[in-house]
C-alpha positions as CSV (number, residue, x, y, z in Angstrom):
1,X,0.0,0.0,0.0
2,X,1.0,3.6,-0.6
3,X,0.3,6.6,1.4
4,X,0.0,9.8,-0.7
5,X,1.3,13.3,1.1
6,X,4.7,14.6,2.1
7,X,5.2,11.2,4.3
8,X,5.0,7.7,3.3
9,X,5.4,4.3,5.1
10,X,7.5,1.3,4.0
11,X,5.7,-1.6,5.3
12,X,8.0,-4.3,4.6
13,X,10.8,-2.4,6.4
14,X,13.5,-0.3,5.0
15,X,15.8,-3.4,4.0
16,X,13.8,-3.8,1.2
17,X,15.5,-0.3,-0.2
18,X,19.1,-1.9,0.5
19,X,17.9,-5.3,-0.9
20,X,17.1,-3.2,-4.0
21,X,20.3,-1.4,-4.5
22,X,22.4,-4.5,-3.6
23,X,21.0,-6.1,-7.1
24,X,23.3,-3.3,-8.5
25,X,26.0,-1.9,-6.1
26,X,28.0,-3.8,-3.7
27,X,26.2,-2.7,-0.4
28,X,28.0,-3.4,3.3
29,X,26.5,-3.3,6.6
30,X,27.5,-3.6,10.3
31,X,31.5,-1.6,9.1
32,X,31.9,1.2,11.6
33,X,33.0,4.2,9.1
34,X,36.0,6.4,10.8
35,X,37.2,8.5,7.8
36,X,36.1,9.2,4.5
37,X,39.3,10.5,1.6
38,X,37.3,12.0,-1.8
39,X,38.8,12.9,-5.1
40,X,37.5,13.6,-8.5
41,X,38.4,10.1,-9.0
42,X,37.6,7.4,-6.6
43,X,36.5,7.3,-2.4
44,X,38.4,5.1,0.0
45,X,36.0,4.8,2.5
46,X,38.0,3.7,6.1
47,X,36.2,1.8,8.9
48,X,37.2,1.2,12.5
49,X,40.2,-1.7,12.7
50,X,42.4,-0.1,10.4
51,X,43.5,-1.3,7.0
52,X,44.0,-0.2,3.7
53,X,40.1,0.6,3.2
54,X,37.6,0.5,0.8
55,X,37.9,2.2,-2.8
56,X,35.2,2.9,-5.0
57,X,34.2,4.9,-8.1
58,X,31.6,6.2,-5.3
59,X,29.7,6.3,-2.2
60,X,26.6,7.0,-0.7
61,X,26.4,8.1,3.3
62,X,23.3,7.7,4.9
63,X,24.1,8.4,9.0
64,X,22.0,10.5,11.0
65,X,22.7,14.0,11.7
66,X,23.9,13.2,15.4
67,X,26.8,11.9,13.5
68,X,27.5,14.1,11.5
69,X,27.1,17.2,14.2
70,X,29.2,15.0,16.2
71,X,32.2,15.1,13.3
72,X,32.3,11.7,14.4
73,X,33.6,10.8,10.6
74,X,36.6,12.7,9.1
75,X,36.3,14.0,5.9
76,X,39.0,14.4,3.5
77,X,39.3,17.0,2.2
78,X,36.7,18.7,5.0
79,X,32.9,19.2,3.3
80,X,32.3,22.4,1.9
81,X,31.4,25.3,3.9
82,X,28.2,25.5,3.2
83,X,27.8,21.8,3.6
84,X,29.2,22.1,7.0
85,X,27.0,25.2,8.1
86,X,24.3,23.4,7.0
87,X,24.5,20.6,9.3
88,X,25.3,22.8,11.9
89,X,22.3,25.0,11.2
90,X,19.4,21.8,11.2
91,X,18.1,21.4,14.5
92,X,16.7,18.1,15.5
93,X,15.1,16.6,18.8
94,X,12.6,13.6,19.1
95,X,9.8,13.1,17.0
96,X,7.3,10.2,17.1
97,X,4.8,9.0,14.0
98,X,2.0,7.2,14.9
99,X,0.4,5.7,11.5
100,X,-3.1,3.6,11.9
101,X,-4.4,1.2,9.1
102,X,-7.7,0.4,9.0
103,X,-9.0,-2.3,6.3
């Protein structure tokens, strides 16, 4: 079922999103990320343990903004500016979303 309106609700649970890029990107879980070196050729992506790290063409970052207001991974180079003042300037705080279904 889908929900029309600013939100929606994925009722099979979000792995089905990483289930569906998996069937055409290389997609790793449960690798603690301490630093992240960009180019205008390739990302090396380093994780907690050490180690040469992981290189790629590209990568996507989906943490939450706690850990990125915490600079809790390293960029280099840093993120813009304006990258950086945004995620200093987006407040956040709890939030609950109560959805009912009714058949």
């Amino acid at each position: 079922n889908t929900l029309g309106g600013d939100h929606c609700v994925v009722s099979d649970g979000f792995d089905r999103i990483i289930q569906g890029l998996a069937t055409h990107s290389e997609v790793l879980t449960q690798h603690v990320v301490s630093s992240i070196e960009y180019g205008p050729d390739a990302v090396t992506v380093h994780t907690r343990g050490g180690g040469e790290g992981i290189t790629a063409d590209a990568v996507l970052v989906t943490v939450p903004l706690g850990v990125l207001k915490a600079k809790t991974i390293k960029f280099a180079p840093p993120l813009p500016s304006w990258k950086r003042n945004a995620i200093e300037a987006i407040g956040f705080g709890p939030i609950e979303k109560v959805v009912l279904l009714f058949g």
